[in-house]
PDB file of N, CA, C and O in Angstrom:
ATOM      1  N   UNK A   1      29.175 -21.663 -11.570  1.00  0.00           N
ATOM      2  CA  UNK A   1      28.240 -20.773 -10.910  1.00  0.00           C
ATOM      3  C   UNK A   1      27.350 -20.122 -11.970  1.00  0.00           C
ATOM      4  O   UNK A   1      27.791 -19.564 -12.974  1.00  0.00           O
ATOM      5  N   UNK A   2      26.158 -20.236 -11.681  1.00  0.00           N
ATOM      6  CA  UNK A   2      25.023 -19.560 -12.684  1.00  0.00           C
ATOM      7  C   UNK A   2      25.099 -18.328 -12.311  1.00  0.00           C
ATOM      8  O   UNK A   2      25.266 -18.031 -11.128  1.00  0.00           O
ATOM      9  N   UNK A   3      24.971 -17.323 -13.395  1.00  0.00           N
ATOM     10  CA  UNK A   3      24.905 -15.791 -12.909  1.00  0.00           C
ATOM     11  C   UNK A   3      23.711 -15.873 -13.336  1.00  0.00           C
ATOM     12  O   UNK A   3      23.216 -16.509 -14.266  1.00  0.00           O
ATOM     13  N   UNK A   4      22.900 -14.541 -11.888  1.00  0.00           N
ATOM     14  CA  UNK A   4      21.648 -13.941 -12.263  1.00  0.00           C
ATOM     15  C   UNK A   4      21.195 -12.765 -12.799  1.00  0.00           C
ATOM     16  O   UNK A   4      22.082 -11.977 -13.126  1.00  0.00           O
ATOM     17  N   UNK A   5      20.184 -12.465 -12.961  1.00  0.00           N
ATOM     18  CA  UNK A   5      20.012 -10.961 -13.908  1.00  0.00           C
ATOM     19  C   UNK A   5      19.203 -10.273 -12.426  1.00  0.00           C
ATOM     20  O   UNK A   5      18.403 -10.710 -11.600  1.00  0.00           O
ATOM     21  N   UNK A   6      19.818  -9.162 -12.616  1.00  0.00           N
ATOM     22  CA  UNK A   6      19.156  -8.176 -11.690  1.00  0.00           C
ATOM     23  C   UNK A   6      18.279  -7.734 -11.883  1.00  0.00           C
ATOM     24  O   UNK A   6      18.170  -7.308 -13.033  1.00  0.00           O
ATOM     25  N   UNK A   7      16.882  -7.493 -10.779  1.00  0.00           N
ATOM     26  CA  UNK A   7      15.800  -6.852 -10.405  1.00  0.00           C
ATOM     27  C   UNK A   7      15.700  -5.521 -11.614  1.00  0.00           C
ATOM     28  O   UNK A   7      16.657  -4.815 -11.935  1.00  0.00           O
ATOM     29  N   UNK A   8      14.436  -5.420 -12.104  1.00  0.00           N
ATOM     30  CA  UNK A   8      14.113  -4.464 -12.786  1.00  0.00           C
ATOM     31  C   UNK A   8      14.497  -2.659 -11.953  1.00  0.00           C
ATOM     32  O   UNK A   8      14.515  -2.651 -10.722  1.00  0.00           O
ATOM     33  N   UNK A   9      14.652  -1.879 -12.381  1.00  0.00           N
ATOM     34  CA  UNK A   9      14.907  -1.000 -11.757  1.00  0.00           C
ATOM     35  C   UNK A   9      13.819  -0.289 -10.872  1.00  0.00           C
ATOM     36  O   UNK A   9      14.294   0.147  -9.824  1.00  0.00           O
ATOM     37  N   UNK A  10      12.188  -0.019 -11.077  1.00  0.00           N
ATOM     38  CA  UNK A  10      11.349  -0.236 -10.197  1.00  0.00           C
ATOM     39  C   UNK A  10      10.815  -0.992  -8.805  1.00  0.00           C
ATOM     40  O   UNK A  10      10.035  -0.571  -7.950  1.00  0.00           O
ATOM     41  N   UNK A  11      11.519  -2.253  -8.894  1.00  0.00           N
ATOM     42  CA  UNK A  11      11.184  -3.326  -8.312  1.00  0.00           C
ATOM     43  C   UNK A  11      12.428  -3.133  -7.255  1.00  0.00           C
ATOM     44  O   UNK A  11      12.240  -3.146  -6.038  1.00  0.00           O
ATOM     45  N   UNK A  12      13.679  -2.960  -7.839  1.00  0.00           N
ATOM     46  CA  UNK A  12      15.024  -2.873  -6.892  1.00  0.00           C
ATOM     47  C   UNK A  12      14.665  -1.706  -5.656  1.00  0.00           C
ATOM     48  O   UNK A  12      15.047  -1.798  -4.490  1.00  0.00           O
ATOM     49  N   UNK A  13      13.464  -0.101  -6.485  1.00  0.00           N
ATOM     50  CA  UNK A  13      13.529   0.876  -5.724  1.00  0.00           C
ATOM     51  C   UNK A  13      12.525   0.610  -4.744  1.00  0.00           C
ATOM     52  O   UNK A  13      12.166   1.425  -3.894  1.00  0.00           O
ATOM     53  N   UNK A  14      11.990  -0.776  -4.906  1.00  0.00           N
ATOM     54  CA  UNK A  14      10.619  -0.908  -3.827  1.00  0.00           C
ATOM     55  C   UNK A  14      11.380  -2.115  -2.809  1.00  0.00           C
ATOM     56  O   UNK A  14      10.717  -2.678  -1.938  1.00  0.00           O
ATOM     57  N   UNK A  15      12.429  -2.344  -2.970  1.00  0.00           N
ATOM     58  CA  UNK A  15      12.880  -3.690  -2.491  1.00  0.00           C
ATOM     59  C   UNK A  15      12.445  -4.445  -3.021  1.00  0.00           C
ATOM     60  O   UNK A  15      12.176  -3.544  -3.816  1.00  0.00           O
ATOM     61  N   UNK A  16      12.094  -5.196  -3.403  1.00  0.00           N
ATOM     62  CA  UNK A  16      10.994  -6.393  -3.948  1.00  0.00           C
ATOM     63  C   UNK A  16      11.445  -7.238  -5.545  1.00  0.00           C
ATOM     64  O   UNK A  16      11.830  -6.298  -6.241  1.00  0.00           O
ATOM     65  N   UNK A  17      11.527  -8.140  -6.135  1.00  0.00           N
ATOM     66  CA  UNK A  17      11.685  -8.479  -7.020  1.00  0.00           C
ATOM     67  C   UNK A  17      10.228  -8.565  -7.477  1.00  0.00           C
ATOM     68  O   UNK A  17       9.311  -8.515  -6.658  1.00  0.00           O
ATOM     69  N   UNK A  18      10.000  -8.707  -8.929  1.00  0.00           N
ATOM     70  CA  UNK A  18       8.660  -8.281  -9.221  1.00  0.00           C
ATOM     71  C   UNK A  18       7.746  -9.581  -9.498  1.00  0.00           C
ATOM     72  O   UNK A  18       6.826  -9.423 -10.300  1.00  0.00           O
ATOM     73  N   UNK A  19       7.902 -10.779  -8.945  1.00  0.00           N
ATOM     74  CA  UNK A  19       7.224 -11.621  -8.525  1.00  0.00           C
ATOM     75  C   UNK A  19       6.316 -11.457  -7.355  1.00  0.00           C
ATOM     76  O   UNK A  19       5.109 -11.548  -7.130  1.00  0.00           O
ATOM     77  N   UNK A  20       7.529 -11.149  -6.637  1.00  0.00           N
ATOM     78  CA  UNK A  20       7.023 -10.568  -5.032  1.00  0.00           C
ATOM     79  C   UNK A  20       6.064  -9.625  -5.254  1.00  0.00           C
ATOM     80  O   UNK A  20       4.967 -10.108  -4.974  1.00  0.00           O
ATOM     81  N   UNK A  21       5.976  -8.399  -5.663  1.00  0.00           N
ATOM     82  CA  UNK A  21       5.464  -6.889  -5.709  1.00  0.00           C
ATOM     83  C   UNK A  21       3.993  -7.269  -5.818  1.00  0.00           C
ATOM     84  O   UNK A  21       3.103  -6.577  -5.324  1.00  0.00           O
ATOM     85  N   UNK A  22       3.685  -8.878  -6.772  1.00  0.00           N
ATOM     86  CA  UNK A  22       1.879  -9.319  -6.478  1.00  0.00           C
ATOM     87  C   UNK A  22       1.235  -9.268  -5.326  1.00  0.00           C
ATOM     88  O   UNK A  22       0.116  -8.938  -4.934  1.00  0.00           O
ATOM     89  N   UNK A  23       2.395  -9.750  -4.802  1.00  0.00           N
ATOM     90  CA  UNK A  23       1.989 -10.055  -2.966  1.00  0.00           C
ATOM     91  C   UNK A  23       1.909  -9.421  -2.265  1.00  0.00           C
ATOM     92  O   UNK A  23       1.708  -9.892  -1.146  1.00  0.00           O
ATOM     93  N   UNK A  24       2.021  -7.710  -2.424  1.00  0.00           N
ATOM     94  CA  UNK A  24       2.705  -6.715  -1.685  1.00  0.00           C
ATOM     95  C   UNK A  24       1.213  -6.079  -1.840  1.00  0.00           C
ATOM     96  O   UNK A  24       1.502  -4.965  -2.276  1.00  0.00           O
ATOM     97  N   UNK A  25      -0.284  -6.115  -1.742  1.00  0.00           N
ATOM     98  CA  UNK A  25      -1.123  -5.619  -2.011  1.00  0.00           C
ATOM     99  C   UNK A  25      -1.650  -4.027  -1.228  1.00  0.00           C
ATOM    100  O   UNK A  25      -2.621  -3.308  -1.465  1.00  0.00           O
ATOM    101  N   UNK A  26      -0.370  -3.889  -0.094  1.00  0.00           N
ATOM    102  CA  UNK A  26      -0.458  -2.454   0.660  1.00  0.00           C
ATOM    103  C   UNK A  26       0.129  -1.832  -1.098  1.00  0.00           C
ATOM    104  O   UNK A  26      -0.681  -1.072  -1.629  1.00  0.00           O
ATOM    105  N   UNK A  27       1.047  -2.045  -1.681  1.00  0.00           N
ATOM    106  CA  UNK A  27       1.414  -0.781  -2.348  1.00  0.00           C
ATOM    107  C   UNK A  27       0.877  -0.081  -2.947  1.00  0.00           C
ATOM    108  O   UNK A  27       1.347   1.038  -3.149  1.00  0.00           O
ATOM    109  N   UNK A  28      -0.867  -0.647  -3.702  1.00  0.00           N
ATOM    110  CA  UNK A  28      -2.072   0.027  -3.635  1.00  0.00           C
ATOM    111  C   UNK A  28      -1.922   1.214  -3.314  1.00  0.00           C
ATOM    112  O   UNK A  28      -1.669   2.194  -4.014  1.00  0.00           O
ATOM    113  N   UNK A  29      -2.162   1.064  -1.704  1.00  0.00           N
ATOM    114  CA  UNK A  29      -2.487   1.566  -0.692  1.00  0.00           C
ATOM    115  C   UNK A  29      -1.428   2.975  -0.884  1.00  0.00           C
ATOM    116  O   UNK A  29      -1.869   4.118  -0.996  1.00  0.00           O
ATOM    117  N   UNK A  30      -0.034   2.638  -0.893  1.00  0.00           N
ATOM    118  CA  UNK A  30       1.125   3.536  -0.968  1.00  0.00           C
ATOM    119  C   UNK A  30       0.687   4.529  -1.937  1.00  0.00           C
ATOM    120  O   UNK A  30       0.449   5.724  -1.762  1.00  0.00           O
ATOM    121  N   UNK A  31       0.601   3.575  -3.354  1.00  0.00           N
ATOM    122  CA  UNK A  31       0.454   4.534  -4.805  1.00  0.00           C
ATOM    123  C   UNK A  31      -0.515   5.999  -4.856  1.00  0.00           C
ATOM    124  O   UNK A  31      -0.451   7.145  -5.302  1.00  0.00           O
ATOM    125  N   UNK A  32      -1.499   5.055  -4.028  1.00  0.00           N
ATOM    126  CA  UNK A  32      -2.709   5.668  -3.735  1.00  0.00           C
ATOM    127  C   UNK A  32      -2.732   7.315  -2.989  1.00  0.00           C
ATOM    128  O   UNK A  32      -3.116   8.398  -3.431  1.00  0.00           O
ATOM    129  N   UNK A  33      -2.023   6.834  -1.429  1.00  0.00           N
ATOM    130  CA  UNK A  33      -2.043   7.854  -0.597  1.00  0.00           C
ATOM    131  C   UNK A  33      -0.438   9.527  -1.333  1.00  0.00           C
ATOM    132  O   UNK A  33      -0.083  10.702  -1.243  1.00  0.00           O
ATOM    133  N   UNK A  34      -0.241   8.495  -1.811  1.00  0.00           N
ATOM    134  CA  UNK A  34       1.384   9.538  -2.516  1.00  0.00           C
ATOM    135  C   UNK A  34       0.546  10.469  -3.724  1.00  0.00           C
ATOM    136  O   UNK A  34       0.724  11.653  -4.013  1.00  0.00           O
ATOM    137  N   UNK A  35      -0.603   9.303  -4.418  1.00  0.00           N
ATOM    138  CA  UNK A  35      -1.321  10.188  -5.506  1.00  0.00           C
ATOM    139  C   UNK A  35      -1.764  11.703  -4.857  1.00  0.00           C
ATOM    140  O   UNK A  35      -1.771  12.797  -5.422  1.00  0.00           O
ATOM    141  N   UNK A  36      -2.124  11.357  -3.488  1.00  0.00           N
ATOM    142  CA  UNK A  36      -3.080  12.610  -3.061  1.00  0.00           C
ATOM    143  C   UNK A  36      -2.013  13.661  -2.175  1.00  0.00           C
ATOM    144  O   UNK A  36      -2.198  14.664  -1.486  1.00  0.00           O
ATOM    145  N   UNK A  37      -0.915  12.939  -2.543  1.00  0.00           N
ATOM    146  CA  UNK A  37       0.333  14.069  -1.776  1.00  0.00           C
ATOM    147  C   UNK A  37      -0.158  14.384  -0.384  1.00  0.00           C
ATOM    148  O   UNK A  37      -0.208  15.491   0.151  1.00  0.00           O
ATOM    149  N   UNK A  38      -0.562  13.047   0.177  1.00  0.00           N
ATOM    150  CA  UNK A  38      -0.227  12.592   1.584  1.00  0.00           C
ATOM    151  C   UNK A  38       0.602  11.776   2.469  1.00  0.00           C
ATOM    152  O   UNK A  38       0.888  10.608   2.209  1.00  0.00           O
ATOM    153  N   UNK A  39       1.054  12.508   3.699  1.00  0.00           N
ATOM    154  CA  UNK A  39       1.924  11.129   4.221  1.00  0.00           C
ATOM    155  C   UNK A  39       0.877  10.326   5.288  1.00  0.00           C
ATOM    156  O   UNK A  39      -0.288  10.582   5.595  1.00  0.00           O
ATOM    157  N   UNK A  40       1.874   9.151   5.760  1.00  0.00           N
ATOM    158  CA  UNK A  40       0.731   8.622   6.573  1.00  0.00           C
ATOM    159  C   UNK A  40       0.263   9.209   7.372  1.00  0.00           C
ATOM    160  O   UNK A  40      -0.948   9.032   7.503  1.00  0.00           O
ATOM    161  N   UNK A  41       1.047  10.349   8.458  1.00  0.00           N
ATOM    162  CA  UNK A  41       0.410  10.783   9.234  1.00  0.00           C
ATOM    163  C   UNK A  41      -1.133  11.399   8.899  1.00  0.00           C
ATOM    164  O   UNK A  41      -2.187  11.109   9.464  1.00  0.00           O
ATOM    165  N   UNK A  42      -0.875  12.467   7.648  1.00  0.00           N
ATOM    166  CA  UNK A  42      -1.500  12.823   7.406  1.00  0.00           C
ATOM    167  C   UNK A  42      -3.215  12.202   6.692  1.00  0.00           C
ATOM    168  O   UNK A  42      -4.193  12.945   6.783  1.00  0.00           O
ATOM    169  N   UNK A  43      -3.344  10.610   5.937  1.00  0.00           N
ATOM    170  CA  UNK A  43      -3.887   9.568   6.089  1.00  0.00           C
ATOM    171  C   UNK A  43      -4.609   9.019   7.080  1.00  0.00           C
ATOM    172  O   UNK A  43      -5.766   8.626   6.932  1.00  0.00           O
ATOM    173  N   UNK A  44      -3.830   8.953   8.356  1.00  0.00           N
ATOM    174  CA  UNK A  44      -4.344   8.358  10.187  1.00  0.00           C
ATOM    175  C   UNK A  44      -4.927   9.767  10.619  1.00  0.00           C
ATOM    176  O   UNK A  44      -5.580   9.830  11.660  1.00  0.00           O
ATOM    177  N   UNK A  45      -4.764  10.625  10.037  1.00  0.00           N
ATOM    178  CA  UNK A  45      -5.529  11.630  11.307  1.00  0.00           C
ATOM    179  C   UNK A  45      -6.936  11.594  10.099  1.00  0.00           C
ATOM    180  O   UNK A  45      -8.023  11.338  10.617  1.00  0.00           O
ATOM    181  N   UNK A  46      -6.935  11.824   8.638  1.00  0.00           N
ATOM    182  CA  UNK A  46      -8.376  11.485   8.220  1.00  0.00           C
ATOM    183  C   UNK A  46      -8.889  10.235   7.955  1.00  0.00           C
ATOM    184  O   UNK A  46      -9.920   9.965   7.338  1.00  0.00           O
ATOM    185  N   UNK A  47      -7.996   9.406   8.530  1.00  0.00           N
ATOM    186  CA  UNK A  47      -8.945   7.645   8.318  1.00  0.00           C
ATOM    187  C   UNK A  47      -9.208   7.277   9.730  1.00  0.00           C
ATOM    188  O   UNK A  47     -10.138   6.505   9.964  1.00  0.00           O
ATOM    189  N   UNK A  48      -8.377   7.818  10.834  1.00  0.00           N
ATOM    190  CA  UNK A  48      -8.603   7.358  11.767  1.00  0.00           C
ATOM    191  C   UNK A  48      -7.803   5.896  12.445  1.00  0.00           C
ATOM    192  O   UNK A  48      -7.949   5.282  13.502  1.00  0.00           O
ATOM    193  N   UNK A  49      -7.014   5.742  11.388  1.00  0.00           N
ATOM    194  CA  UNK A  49      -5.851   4.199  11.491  1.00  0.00           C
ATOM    195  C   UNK A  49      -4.847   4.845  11.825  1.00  0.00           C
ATOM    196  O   UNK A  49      -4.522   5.897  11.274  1.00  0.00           O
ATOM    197  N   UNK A  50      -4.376   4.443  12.532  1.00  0.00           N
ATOM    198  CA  UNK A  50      -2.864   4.556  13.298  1.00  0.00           C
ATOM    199  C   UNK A  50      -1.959   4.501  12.000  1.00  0.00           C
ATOM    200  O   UNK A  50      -2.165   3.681  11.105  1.00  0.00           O
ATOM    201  N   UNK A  51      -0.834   5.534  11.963  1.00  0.00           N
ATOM    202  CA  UNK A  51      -0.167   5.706  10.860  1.00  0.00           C
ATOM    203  C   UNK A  51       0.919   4.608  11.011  1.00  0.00           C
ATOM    204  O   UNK A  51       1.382   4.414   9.887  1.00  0.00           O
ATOM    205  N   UNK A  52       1.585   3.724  12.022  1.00  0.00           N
ATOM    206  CA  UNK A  52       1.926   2.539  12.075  1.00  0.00           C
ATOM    207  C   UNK A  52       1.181   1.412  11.909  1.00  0.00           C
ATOM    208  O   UNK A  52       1.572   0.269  12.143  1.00  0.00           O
ATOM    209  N   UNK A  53       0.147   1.721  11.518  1.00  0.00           N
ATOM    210  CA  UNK A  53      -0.703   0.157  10.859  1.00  0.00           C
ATOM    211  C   UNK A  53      -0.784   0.628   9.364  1.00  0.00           C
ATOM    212  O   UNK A  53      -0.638  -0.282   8.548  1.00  0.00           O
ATOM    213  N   UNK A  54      -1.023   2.077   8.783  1.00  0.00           N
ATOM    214  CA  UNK A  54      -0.568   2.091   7.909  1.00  0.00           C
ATOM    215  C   UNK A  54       0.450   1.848   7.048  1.00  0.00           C
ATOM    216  O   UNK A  54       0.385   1.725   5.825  1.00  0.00           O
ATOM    217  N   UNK A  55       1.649   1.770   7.952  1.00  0.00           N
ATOM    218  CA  UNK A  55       2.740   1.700   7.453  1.00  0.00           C
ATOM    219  C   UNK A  55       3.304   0.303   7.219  1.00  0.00           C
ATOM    220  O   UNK A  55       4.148  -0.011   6.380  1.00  0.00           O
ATOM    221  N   UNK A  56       2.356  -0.909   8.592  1.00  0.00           N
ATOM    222  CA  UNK A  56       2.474  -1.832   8.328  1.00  0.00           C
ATOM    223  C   UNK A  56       1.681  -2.711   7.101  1.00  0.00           C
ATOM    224  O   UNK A  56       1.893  -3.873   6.752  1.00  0.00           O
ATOM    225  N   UNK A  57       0.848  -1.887   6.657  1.00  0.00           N
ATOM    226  CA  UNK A  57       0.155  -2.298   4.996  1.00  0.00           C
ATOM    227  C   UNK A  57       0.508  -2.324   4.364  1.00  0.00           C
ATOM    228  O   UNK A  57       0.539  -3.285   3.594  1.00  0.00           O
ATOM    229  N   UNK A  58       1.159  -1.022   4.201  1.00  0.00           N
ATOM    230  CA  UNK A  58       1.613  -0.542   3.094  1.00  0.00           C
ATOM    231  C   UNK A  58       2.970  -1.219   2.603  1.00  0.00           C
ATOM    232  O   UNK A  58       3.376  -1.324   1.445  1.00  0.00           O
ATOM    233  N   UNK A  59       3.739  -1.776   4.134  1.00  0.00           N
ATOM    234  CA  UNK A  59       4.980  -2.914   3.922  1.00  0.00           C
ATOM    235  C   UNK A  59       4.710  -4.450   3.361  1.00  0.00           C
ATOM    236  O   UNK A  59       5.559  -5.054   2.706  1.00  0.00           O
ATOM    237  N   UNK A  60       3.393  -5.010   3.709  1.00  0.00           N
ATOM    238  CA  UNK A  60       2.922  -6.089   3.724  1.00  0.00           C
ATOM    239  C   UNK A  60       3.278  -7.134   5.082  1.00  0.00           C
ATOM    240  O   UNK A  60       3.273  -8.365   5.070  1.00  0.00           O
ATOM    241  N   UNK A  61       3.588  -6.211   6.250  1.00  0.00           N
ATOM    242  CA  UNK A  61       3.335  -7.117   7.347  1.00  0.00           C
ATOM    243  C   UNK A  61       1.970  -7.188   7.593  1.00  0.00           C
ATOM    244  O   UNK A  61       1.396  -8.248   7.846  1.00  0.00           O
ATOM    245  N   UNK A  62       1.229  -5.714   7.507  1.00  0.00           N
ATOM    246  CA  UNK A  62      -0.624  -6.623   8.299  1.00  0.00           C
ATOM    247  C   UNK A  62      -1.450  -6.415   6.750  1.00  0.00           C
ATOM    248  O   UNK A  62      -1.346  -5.794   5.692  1.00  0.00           O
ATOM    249  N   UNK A  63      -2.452  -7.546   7.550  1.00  0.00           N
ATOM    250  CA  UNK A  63      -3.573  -7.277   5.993  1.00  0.00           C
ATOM    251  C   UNK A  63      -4.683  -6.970   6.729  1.00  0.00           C
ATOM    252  O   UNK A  63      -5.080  -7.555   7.736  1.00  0.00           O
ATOM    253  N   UNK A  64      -5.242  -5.875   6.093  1.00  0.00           N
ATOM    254  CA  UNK A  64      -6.442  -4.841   6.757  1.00  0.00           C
ATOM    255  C   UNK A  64      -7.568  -6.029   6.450  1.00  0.00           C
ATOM    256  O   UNK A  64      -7.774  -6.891   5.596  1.00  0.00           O
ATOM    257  N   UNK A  65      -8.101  -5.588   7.548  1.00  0.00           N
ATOM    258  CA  UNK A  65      -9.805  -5.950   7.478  1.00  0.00           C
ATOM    259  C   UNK A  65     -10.535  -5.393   6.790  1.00  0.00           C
ATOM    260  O   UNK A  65     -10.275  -4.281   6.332  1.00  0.00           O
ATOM    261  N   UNK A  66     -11.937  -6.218   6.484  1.00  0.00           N
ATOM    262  CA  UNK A  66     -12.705  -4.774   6.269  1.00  0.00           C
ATOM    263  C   UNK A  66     -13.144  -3.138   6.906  1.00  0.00           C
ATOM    264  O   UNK A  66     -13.131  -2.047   6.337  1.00  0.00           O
ATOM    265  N   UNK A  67     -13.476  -3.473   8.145  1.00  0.00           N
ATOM    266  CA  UNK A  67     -14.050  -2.049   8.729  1.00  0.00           C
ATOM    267  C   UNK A  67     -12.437  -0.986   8.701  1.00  0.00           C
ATOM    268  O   UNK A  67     -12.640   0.217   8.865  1.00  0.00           O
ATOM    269  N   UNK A  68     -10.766  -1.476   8.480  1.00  0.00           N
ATOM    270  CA  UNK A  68      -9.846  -0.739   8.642  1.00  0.00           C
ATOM    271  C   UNK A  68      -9.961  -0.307   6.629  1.00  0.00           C
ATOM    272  O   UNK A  68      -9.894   0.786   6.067  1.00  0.00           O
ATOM    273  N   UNK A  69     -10.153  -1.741   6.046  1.00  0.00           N
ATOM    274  CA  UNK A  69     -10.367  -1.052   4.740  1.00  0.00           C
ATOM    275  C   UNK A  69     -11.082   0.006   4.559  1.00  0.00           C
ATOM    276  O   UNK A  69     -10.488   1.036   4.243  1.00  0.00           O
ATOM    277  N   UNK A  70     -12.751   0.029   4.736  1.00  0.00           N
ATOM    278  CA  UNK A  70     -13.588   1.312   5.349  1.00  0.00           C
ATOM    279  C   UNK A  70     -12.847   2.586   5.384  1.00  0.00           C
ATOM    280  O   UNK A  70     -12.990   3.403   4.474  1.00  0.00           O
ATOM    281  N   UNK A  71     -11.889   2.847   6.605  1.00  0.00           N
ATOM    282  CA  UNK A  71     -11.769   3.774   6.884  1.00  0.00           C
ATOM    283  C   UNK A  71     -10.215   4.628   6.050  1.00  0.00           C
ATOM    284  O   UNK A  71      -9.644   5.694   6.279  1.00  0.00           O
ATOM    285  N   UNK A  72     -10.070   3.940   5.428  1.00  0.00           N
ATOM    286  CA  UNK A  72      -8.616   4.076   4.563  1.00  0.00           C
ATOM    287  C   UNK A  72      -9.038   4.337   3.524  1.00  0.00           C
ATOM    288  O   UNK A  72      -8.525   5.293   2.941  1.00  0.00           O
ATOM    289  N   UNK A  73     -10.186   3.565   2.850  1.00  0.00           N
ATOM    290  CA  UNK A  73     -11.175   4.371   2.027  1.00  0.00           C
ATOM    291  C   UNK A  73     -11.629   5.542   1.613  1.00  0.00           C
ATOM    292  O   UNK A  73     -11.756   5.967   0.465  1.00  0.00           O
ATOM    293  N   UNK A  74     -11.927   6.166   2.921  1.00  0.00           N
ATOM    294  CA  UNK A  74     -12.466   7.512   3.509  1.00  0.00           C
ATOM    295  C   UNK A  74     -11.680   8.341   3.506  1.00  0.00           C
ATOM    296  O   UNK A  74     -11.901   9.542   3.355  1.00  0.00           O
ATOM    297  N   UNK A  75     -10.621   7.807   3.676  1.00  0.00           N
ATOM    298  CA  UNK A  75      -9.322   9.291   4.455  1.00  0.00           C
ATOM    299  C   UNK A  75      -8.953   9.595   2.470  1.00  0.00           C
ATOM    300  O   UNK A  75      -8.634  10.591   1.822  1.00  0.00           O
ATOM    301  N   UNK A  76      -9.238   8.062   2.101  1.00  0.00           N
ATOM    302  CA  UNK A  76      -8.708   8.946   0.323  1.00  0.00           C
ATOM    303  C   UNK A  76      -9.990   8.985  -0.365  1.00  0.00           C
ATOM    304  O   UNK A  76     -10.075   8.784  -1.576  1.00  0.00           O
ATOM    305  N   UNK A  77     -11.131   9.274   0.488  1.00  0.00           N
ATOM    306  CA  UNK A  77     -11.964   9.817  -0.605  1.00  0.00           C
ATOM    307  C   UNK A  77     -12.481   8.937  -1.939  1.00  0.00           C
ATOM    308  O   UNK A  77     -13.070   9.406  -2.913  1.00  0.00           O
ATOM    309  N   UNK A  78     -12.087   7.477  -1.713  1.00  0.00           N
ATOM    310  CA  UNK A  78     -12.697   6.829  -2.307  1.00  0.00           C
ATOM    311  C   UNK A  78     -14.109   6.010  -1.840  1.00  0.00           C
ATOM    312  O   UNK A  78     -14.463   5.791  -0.681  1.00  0.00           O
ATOM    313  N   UNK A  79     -15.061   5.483  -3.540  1.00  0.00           N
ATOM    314  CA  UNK A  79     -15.679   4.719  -2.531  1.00  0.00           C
ATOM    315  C   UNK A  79     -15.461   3.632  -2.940  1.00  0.00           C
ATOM    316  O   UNK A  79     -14.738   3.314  -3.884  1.00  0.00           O
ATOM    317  N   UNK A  80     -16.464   2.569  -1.818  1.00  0.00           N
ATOM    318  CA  UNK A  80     -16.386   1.048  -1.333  1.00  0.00           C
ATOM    319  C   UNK A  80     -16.004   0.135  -2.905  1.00  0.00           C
ATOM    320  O   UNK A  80     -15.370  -0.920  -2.925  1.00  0.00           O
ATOM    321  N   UNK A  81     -16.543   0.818  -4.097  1.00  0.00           N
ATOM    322  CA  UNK A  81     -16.953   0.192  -5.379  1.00  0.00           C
ATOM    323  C   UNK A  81     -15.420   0.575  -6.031  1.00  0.00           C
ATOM    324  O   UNK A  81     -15.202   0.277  -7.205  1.00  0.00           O
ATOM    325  N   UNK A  82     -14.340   1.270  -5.189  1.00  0.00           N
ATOM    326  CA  UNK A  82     -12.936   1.391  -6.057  1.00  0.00           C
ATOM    327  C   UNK A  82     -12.003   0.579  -5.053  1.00  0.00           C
ATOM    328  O   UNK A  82     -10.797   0.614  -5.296  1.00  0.00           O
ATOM    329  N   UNK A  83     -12.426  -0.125  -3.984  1.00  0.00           N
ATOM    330  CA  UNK A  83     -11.186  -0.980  -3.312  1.00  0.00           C
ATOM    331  C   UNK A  83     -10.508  -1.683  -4.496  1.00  0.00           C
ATOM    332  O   UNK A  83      -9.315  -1.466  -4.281  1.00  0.00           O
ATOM    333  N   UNK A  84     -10.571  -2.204  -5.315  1.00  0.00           N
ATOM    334  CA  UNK A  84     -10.044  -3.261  -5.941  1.00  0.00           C
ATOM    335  C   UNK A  84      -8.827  -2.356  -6.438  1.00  0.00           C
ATOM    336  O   UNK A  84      -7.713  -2.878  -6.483  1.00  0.00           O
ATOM    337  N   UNK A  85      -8.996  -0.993  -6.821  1.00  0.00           N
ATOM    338  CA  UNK A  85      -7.762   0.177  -7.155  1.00  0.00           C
ATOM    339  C   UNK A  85      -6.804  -0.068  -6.270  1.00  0.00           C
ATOM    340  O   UNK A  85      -5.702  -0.321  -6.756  1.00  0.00           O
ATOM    341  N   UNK A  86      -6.920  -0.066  -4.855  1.00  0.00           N
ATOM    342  CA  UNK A  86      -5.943   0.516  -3.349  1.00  0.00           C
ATOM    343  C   UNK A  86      -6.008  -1.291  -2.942  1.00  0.00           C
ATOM    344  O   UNK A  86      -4.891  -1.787  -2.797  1.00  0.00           O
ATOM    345  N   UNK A  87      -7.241  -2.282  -2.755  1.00  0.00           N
ATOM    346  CA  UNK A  87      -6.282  -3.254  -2.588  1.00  0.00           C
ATOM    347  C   UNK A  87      -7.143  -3.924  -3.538  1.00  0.00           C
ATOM    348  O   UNK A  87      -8.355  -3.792  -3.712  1.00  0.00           O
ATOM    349  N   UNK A  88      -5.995  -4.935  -4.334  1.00  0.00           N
ATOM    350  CA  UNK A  88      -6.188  -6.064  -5.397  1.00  0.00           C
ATOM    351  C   UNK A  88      -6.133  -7.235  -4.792  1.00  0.00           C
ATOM    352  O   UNK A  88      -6.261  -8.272  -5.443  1.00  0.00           O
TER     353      UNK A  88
END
């Protein structure tokens, strides 16, 4: 039996092994909204996105559009020219 090496300790606290974590392009989104010491609710009432579609971003079940990018934008006060920060 091959033994494996365990998940970095960052990666273990996100679930994710850190291959995965590329793919995970809501966590942006997460890093982002936690920077401004918001929760989602608080996010959906100034973006206007349902704090369960947030939450589904931020997991990597949905991938935002543009006009939901737009408004997720807005609620953090960024502009259009820093998406690549919140999503890569």
């Amino acid at each position: 039996m091959v033994p494996h090496s365990a998940p970095e300790p960052q990666a273990r606290a996100h679930g994710l092994f850190p291959a995965k974590a590329a793919l995970r392009p809501g966590l942006g989104l997460r890093e982002e909204r936690r920077a401004r010491g918001l929760t989602q609710m608080q996010l959906s009432a100034r973006s206007g996105v349902h704090k369960d579609h947030i939450s589904g971003i931020e997991t990597g079940r949905y991938r935002p559009r543009h006009p939901t990018i737009r408004k997720l934008l807005r609620g953090l006060e960024l502009q259009w020219s820093e998406k690549a920060r919140v999503f890569p």
